[in-house]
ZAVODO-847385 format. One record per atom (N, C-alpha, C, O): y, x, z; residue in one letter. Coordinates in steps of 0.2 Angstrom, whole numbers, plus 5000, padded with zeros to 4 digits. Each point is the difference from the previous one (the first is absolute). Example, Ala and Ser with C-alpha at 12.3 -4.5 7.8 and 13.67 -1.06 7.14 Angstrom:
residues 2
497250665039a 500649965000a 500650045000a 499950055003a 500649934993s 500650045001s 500549965003s 500650035001s 
This chain:
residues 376
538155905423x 500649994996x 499949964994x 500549964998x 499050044997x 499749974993x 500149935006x 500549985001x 499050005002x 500049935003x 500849964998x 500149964997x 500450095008x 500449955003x 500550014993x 500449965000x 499650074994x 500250024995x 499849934995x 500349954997x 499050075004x 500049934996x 500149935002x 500249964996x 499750035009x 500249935003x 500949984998x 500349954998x 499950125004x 500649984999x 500249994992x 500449954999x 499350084996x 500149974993x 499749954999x 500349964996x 499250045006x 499949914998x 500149935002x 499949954997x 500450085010x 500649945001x 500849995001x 500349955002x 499950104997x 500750034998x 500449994994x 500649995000x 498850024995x 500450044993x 499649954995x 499549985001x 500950014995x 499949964993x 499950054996x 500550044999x 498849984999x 500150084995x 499949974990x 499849964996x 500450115004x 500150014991x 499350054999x 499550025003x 500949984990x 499450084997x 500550014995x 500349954998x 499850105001x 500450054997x 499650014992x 500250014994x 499249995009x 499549994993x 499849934995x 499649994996x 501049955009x 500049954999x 500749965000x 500049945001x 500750104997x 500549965002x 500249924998x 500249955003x 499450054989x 500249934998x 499849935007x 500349965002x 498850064998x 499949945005x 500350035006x 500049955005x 500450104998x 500150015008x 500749965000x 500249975005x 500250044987x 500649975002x 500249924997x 500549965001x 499050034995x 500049934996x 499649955005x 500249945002x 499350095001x 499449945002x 499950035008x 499549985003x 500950075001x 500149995006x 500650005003x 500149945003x 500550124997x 500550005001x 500549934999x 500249965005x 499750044989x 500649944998x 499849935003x 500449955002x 498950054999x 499749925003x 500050015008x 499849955003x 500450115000x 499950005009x 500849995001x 500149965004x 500450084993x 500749995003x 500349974995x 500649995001x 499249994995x 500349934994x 500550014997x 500549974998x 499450105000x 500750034995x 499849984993x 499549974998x 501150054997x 500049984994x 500650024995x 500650005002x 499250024994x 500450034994x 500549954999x 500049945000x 500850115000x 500449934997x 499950024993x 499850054996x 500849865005x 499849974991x 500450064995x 499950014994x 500450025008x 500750084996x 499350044999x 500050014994x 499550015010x 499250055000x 499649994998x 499650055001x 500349914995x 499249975000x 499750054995x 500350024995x 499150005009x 499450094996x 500350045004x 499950065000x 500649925003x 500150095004x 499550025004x 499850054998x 499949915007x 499450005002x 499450064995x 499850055003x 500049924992x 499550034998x 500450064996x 499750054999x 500949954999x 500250074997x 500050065004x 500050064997x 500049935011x 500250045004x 499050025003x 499850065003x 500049894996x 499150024998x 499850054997x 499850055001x 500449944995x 499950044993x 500150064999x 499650044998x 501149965004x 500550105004x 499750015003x 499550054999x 500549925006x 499450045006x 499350034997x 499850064999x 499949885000x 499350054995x 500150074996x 499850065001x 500649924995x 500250054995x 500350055003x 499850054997x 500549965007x 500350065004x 499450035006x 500250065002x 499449914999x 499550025005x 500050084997x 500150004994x 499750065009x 499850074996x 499349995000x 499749965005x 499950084988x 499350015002x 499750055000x 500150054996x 499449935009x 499750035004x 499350044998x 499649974996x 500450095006x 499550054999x 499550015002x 499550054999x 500549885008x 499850015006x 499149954998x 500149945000x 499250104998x 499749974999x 499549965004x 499650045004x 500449904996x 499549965005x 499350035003x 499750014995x 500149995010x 499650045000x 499850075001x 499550025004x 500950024992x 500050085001x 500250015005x 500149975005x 500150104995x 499950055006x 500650005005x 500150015006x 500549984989x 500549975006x 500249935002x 500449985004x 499249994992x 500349925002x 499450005005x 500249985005x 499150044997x 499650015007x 500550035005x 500449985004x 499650054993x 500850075006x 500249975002x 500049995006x 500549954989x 500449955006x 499749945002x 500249975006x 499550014991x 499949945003x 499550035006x 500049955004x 499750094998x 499650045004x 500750005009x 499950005006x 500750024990x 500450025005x 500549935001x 500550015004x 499349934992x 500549955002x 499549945000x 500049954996x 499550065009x 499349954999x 500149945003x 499649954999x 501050055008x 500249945000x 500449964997x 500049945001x 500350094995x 500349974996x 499849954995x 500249944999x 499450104998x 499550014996x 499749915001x 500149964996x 499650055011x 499749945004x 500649925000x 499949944999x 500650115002x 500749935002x 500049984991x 499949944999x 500250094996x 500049984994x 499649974996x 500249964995x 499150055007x 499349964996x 500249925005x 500149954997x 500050065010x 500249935005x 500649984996x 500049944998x 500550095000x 500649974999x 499849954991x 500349944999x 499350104997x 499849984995x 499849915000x 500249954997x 499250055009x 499649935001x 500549995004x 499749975004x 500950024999x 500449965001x 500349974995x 500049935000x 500250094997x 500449994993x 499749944996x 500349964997x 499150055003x 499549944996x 500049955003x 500049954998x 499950065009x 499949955003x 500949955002x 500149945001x 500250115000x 500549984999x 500449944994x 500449965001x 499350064994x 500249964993x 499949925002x 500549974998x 499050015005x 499849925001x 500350005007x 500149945000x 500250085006x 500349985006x 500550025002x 500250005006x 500150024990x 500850045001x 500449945001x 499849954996x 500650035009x 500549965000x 500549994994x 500350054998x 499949885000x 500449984995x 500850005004x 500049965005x 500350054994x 500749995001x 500449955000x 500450004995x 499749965009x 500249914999x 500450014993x 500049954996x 500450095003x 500449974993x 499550024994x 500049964995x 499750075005x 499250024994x 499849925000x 500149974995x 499750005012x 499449964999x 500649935000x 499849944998x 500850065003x 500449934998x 499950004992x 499649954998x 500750104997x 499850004996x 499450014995x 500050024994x 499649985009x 499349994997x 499949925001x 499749974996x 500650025010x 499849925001x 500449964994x 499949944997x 500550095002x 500549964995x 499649994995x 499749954999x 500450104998x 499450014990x 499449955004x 499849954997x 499950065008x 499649934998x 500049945001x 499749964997x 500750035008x 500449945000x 500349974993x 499949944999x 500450094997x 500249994994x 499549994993x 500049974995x 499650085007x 499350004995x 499449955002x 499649994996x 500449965010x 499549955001x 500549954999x 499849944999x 501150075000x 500249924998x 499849984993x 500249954998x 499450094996x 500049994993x 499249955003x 499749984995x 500050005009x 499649995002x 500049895003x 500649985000x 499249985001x 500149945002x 499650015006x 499550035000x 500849935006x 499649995004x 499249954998x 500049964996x 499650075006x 499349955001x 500449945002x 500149984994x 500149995009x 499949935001x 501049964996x 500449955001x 499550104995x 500749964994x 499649974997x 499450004999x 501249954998x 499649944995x 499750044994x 500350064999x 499249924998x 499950044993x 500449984996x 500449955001x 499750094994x 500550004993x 499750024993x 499850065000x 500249914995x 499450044996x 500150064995x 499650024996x 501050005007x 500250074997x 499850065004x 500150064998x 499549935009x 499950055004x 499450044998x 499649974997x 500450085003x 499550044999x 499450035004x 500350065002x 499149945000x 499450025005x 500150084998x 499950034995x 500350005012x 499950085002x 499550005004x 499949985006x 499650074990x 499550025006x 500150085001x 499950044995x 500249975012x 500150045003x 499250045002x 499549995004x 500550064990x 499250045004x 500050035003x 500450054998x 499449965007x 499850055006x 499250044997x 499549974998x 500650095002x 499450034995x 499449985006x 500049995006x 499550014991x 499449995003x 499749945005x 499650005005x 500849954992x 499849925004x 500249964994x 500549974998x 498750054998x 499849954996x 500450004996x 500049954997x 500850094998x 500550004995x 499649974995x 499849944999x 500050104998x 499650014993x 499549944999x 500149974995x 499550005008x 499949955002x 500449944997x 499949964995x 500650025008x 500449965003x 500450034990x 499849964996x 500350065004x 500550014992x 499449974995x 500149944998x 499450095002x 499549984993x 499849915001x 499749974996x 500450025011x 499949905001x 500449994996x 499849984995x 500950035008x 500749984996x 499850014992x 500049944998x 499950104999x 499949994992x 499549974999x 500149954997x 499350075004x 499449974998x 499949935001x 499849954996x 500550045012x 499749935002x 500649944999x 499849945000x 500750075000x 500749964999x 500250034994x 500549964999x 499550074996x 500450034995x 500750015000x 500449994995x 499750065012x 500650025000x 500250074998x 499650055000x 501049964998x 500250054997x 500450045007x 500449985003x 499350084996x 500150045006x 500350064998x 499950024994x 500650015011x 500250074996x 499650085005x 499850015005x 500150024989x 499750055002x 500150074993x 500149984994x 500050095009x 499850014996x 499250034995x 499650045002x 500549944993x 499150044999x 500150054995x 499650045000x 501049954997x 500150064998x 500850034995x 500349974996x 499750095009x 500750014997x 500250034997x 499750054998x 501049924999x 500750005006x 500049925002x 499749954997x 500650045009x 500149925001x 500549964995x 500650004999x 499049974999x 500549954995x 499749935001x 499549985003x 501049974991x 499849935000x 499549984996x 500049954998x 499350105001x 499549994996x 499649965005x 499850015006x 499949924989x 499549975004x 499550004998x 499950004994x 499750015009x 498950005000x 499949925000x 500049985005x 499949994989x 499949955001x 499349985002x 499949955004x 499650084995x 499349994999x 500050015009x 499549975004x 500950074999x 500050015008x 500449995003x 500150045005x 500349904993x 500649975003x 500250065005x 500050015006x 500450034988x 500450095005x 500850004998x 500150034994x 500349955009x 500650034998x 499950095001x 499650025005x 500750024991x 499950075000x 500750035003x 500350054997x 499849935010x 500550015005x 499950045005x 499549995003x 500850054998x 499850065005x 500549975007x 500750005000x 498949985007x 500450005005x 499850045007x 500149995006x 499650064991x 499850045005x 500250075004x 499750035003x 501049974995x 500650045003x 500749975000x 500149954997x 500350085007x 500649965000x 500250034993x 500449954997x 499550104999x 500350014996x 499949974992x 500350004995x 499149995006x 499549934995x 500549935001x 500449974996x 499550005010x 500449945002x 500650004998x 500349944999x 500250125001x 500850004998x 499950004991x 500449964997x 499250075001x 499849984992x 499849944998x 500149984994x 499549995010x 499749915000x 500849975000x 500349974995x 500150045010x 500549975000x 500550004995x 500349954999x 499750094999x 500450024995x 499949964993x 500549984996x 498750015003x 499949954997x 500149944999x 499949974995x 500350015011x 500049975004x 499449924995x 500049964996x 499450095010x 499349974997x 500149925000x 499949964996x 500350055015x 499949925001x 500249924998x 499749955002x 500950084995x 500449944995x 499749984992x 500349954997x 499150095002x 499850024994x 499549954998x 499949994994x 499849995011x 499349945001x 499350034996x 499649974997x 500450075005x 499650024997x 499250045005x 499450014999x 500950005007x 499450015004x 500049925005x 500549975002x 498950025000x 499749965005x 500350005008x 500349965004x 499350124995x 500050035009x 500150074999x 499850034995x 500750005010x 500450045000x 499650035002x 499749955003x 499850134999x 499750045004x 500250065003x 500150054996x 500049955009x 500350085003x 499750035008x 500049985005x 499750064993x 500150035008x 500550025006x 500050005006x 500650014989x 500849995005x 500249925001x 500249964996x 499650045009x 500349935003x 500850024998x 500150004994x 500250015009x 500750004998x 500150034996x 500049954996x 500250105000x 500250034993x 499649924996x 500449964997x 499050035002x 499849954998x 500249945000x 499849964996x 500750035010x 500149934999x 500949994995x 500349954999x 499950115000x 500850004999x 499949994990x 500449994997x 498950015001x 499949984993x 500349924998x 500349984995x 499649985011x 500449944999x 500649985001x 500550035002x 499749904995x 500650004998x 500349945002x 499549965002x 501150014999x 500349935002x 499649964996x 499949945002x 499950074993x 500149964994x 498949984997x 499749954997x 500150125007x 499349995002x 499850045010x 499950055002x 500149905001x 499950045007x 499249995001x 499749974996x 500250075008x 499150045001x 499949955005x 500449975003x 498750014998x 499749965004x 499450065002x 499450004997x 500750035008x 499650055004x 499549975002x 500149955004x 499150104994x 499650005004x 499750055000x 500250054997x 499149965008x 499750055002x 499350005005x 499949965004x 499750104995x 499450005000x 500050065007x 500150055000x 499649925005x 500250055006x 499150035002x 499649965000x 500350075002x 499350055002x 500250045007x 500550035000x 499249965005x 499950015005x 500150114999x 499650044997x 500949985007x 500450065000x 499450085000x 500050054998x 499649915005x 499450055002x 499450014992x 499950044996x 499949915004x 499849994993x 500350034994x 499750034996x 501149975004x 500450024995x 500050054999x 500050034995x 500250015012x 500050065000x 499250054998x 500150064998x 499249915001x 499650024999x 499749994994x 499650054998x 500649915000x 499949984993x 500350044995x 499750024995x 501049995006x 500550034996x 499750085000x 500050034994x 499950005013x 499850065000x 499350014997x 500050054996x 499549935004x 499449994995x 500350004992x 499750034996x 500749925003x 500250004994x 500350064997x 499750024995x 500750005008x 500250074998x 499850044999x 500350034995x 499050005008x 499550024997x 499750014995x 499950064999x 500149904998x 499649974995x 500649994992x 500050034995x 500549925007x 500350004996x 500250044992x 500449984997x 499450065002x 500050064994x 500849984998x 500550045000x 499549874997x 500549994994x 500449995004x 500650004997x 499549985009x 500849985002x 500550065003x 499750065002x 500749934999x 500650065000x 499950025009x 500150065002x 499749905002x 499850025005x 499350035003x 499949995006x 499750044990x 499550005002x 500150085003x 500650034998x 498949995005x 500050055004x 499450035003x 499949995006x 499850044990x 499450035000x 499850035006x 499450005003x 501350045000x 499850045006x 499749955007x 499850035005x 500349914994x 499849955004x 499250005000x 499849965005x 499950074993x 499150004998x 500150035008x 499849975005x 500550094996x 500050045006x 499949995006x 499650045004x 500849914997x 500349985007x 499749935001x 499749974995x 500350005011x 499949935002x 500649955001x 500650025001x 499149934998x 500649965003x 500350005005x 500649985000x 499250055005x 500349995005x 500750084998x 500649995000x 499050065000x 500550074997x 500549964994x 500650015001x 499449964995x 500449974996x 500649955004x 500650014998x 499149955006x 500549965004x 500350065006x 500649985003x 499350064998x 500450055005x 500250064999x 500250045004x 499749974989x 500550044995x 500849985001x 500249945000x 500150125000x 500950035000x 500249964996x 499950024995x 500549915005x 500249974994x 499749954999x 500349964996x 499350025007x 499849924999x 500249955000x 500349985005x 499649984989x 500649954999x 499749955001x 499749974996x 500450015012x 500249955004x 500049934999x 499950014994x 500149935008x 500249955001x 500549984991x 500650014999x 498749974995x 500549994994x 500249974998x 500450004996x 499249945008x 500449914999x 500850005002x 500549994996x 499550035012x 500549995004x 500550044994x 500549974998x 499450115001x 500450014996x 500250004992x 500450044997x 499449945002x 500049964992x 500549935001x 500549994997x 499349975007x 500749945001x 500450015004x 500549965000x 499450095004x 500750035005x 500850054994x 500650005001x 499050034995x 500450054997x 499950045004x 500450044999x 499349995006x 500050055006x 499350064995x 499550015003x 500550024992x 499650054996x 499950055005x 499450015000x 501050025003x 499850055004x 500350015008x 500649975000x 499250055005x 500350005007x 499749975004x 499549974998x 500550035009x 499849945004x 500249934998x 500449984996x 499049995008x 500149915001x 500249995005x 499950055005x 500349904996x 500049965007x 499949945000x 499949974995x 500149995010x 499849935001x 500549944993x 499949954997x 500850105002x 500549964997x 499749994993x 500049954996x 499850115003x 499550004993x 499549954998x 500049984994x 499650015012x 499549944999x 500349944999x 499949964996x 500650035011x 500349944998x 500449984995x 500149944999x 500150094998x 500350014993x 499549984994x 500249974995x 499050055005x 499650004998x 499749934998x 499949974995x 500150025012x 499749945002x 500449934995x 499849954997x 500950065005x 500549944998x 499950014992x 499949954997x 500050115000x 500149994992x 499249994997x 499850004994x 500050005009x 499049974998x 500349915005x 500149954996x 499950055007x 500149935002x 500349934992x 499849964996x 500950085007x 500449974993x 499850024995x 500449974996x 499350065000x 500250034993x 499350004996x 500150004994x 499250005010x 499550024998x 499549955002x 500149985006x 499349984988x 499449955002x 499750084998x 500150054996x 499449945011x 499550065004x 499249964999x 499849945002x 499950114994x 499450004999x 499550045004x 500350055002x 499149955000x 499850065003x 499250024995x 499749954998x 500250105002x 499650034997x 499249985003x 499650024996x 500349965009x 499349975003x 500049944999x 499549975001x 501150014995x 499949924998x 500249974995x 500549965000x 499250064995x 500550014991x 499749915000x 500449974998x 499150005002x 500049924997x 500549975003x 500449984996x 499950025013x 500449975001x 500750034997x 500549965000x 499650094998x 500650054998x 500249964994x 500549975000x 499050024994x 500249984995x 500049924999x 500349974996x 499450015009x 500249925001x 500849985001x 500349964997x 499850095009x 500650005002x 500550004997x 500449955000x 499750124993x 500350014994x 500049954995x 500549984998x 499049995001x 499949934997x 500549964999x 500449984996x 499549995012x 500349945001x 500850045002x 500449955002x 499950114997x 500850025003x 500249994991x 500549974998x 499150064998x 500450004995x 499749984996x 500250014994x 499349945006x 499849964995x 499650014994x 500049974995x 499650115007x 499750014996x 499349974998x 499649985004x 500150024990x 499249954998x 499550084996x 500250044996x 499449955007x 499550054995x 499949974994x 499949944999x 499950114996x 500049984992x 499349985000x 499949954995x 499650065007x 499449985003x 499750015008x 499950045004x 499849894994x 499750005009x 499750054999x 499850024995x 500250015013x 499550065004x 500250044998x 499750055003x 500949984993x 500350064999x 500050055006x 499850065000x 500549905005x 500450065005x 499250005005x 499750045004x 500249914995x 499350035007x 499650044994x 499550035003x 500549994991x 499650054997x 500450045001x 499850045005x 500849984994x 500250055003x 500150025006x 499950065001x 500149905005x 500150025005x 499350045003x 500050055003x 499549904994x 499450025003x 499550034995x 499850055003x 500049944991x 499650054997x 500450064995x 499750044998x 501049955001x 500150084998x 500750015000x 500550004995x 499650015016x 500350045002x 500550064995x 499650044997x 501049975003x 500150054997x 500050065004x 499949995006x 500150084992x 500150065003x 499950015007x 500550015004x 498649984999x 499850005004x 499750075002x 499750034996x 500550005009x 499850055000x 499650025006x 500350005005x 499050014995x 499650025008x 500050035003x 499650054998x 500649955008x 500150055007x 499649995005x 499649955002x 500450105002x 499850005007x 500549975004x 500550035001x 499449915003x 500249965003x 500150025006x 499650035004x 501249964998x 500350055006x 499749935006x 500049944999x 499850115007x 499649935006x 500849965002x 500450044999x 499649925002x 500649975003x 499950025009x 499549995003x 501250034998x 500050045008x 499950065001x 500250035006x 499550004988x 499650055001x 500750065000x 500649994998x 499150075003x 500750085000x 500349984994x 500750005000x 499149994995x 500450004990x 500449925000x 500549984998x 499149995005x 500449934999x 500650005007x 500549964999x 499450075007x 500650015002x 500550024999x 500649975000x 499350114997x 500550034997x 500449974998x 500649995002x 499049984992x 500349954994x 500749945003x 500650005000x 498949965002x 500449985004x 500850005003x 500549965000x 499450105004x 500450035005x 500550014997x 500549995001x 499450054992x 500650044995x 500149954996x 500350024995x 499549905004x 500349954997x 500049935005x 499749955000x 500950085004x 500049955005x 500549924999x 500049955002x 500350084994x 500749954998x 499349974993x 499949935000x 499850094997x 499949974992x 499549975005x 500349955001x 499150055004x 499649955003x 500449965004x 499749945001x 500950065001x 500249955004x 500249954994x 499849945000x 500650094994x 500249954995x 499349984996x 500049964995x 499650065006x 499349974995x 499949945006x 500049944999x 500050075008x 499749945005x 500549924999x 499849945000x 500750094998x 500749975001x 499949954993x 500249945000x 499450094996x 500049964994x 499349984999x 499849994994x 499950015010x 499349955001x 500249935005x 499849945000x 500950085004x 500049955003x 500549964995x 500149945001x 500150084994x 500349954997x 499749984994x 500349954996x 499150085001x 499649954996x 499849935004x 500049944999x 499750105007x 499749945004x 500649925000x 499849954999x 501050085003x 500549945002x 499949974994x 499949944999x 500150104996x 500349994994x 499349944993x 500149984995x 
């Protein structure tokens, strides 16, 4: 009976947690049947969250003790169906089906947020502005400190806040925060880009990042790509270790990579979604190709095994000269930024399959853009 109980909920039922309503009904429900608050509602949603919690009665009933054994003793399949129902639920977060009207508009906002952008192959204009698009852990950090050190450009980041229009002169830094959407709607606000005051635009949100530009200055995208398996390994090592950044994750000493990439919740294929707008849900093929078209037109693609030709290439697109020769080959080759040393995952091997297998959209789109370095 447990067998065919659980089969049947794990491919049956779209599940919640009741210990969980915001995400079961913000980031499952509403993105499987494509509902949405009308415009007379908006927060009823979360108000009706909130009653709930608050009306829940509490419970005397204590974890562990003599009657919660008692029952969970007398309801041990259920018990069994609800730990299963649990890891459904996580894993459901990254493959839940999107609802064609969810994903028309999602496709919209990015279709909209990469027109602040020029095609690669439009005439230059010299009001355009260089957006580099970081993908964490392919060579970023790197790639920013050439920009100032080696060209003398002024970059936005922030070093220290709140974000504002303070410049580091000494480290060619606008003191701009683009690393949420809600940092980017306050850049905009300022509206930075018309200000002349940064070089190159820096964001990790490809889209939210690219809506900082304007008619009046449009973005000239590029980007530094690392092979999906790699990234995925890099990142998780960093994590580790990281102390100062907001992601770091201690409990990761624990586990292996490979328990890491097949954890409840793994976030999947980040390229593909980072310029699809697709944050959460299944992918499908429409995703990639989607993918594909807006790295095609929108972005000059660097790859991380190949930073001399990478910055050649950037050279000659936007015309940039080093303030002294041998800059960038010091930087690229004797002091690397934010290197970090790992145990090197075997390529083919059980961890590098995984990998793979659960970033199957970001390796076809990382192939996809080796073959157009090469065209290109």
């Amino acid at each position: 009976h447990f067998r065919e109980a659980r089969m049947i909920l794990e491919n049956k039922f779209l599940i919640g947690m009741a210990a969980d309503m915001t995400e079961t009904i913000h980031k499952r429900l509403k993105l499987y049947f494509g509902w949405k608050e009308l415009p007379e509602k908006q927060g009823c949603e979360m108000d009706y969250i909130k009653k709930g919690a608050m009306s829940l009665p509490a419970s005397s009933l204590e974890e562990g003790g003599h009657e919660w054994r008692g029952i969970r003793l007398r309801n041990r399949f259920d018990m069994k169906l609800y730990a299963q129902g649990m890891a459904v639920f996580g894993n459901q977060k990254m493959r839940v089906p999107i609802h064609s009207v969810v994903r028309k508009e999602e496709k919209e906002v990015a279709e909209k947020a990469f027109a602040h952008l020029r095609n690669t192959k439009d005439e230059m204009d010299s009001s355009d502005l260089p957006f580099f698009w970081h993908i964490p852990k392919a060579s970023g950090t790197t790639v920013k400190e050439t920009l100032s050190n080696c060209y003398a450009l002024v970059r936005t980041e922030m070093i220290k806040p709140p974000s504002d229009l303070r410049l580091n002169k000494k480290r060619h830094i606008l003191n701009i925060d683009l690393s949420t959407p809600t940092a980017v709607a306050a850049a905009k606000e300022l509206q930075v880009a018309d200000r002349g005051l940064a070089d190159v635009f820096v964001s990790q949100l490809s889209l939210e990042g690219s809506t900082v530009f304007t008619t009046y200055h449009m973005g000239r995208a590029f980007t530094i790509m690392r092979h999906p398996v790699k990234l995925a390994a890099s990142l998780f090592y960093y994590r580790r270790i990281a102390t100062w950044e907001p992601t770091y994750r201690p409990e990761y000493k624990d586990i292996t990579l490979k328990d890491y990439v097949e954890k409840d919740g793994y976030y999947d294929n980040w390229m593909v979604r980072m310029l699809t707008n697709a944050k959460l849900g299944g992918l499908n093929e429409g995703h990639l190709e989607f993918a594909k078209t807006i790295l095609k037109d929108k972005f000059i693609i660097g790859i991380s095994d190949h930073m001399d030709e990478t910055f050649r290439h950037l050279e000659l697109y936007y015309g940039w000269a080093e303030e002294k020769e041998g800059c960038v080959e010091f930087h690229l080759h004797s002091a690397p930024s934010n290197k970090n040393k790992y145990p090197v995952t075997e390529r083919g091997g059980p961890t590098w399959s995984v990998i793979a297998d659960k970033n199957k959209f970001d390796m076809a789109l990382y192939y996809y853009a080796l073959e157009l370095c090469e065209f290109r």
